[in-house]
MARBA-971698 format. One record per residue (C-alpha): x, y, z; residue in three letters. Coordinates in steps of 0.02 Angstrom, whole numbers, plus 32768, in hexadecimal, padded with zeros to 4 digits. Layout:
XYZala...
***
This chain:
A894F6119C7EunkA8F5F5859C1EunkA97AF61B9BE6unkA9A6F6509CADunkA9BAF5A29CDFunkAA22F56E9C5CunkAA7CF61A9C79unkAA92F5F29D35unkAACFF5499CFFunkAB4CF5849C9CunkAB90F60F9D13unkAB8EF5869D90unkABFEF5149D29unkAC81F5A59D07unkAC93F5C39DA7unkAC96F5079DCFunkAD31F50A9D3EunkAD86F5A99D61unkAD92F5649E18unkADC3F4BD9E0BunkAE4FF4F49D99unkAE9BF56C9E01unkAE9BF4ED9E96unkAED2F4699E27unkAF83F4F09DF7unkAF7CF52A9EB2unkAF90F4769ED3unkB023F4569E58unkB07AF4EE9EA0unkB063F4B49F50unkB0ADF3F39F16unkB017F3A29F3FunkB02EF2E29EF5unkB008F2CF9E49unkAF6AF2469E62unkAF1EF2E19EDEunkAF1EF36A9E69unkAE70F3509E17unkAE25F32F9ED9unkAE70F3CF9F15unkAE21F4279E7FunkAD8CF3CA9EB9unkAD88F4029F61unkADB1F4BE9F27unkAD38F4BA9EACunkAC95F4809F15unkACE3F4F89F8EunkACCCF5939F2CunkAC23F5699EE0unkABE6F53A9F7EunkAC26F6089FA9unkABE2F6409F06unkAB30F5F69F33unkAB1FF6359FF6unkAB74F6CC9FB2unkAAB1F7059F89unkAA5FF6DEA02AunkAAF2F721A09EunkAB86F791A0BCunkAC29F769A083unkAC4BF729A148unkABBAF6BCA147unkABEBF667A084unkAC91F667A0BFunkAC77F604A14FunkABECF58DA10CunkAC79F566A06AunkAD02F54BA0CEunkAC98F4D0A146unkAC63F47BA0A2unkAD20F481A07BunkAD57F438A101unkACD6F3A9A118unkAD17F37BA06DunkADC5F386A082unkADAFF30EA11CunkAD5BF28DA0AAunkADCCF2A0A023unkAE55F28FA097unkAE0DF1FFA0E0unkADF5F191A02AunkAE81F1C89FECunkAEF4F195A095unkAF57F246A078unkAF6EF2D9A0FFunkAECDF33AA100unkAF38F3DFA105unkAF65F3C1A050unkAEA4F3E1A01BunkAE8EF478A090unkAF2BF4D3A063unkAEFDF4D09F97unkAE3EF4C59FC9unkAE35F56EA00DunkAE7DF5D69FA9unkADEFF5F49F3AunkADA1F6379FE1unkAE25F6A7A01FunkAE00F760A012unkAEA7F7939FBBunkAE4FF8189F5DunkAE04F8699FE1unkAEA8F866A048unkAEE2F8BE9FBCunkAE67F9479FA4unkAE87F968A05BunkAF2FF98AA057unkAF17F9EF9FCAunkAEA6FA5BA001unkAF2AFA69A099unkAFB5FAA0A02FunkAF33FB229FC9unkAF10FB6CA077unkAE56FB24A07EunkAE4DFAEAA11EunkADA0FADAA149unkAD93FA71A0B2unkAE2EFA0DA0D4unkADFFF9EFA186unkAD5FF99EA14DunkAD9EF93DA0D0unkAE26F8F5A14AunkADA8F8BBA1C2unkAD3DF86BA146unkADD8F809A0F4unkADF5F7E5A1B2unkAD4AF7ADA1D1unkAD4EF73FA149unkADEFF6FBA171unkADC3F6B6A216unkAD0DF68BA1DCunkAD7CF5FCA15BunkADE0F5D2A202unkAD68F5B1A265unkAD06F552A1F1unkAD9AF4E2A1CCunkADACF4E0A29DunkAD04F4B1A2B3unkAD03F413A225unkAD90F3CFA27CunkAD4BF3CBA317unkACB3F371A2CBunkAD24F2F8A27FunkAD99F2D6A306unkACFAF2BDA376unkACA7F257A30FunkAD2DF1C2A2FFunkAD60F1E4A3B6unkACA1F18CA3DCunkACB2F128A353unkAD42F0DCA391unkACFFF0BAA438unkAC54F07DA3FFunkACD5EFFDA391unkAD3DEFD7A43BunkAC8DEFC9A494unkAC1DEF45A40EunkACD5EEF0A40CunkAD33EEE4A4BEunkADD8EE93A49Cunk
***
């Protein structure tokens, strides 16, 4: 009992790593500032474990989705602290999430003539995509929302 958890533990941690490392070079590629390179890896980082955990109780879509909304609830806060565009967390946040791979498998299976197989794996990588999208879509609404009636509950308790 003691051995699996410490063994879960550990996979969890490499994964936490791995992650937040290749947001954190993502980020350095993409010229994020240099005092938001350890919160992008950060953001990527609790990203992907956040996919790696729903990965076992859904499909791909449904981890995909349920990351990215994670994601981009804490790209919005990190944006918000740090007083930085919120786009510079999502653009080195997600690529940990982005089905690159798959993408790839499809279009080889395309050039190898297997089309059944390429066809599938197109519309999953699609699938995926626009499950991250609309995640992202959907925390920004929530955001954007949220300090709309915040602001008027302000301009409300305090009428100038």
């Amino acid at each position: 009992m003691l051995n699996d958890i410490l063994a879960v533990s550990i996979q969890v941690l490499f994964q936490f790593v791995t992650s937040f490392f290749a947001t954190l070079f993502f980020s350095i590629i993409f010229n994020a500032p240099k005092r938001l390179l350890v919160p992008c890896g950060i953001v990527g980082a609790v990203g992907w474990v956040v996919y790696y955990f729903t990965l076992q109780l859904m499909t791909n879509v449904g981890a995909s989705f349920l990351s990215a909304f994670c994601l981009g609830a804490m790209a919005h806060l990190m944006a918000r602290y740090y007083k930085r565009p919120v786009i510079i967390f999502y653009v080195s946040g997600i690529i940990p999430l982005v089905p690159g791979g798959l993408a790839y498998d499809a279009t080889k299976s395309m050039i190898i003539h297997n089309y059944d197989a390429a066809l599938q794996k197109s519309f999953e990588a699609m699938m995926i995509s626009g499950a991250i999208a609309f995640a992202l879509i959907v925390v920004e609404i929530i955001f954007q929302s949220y300090f709309k009636v915040r602001r008027r509950v302000q301009l409300y308790r305090n009428p100038i």
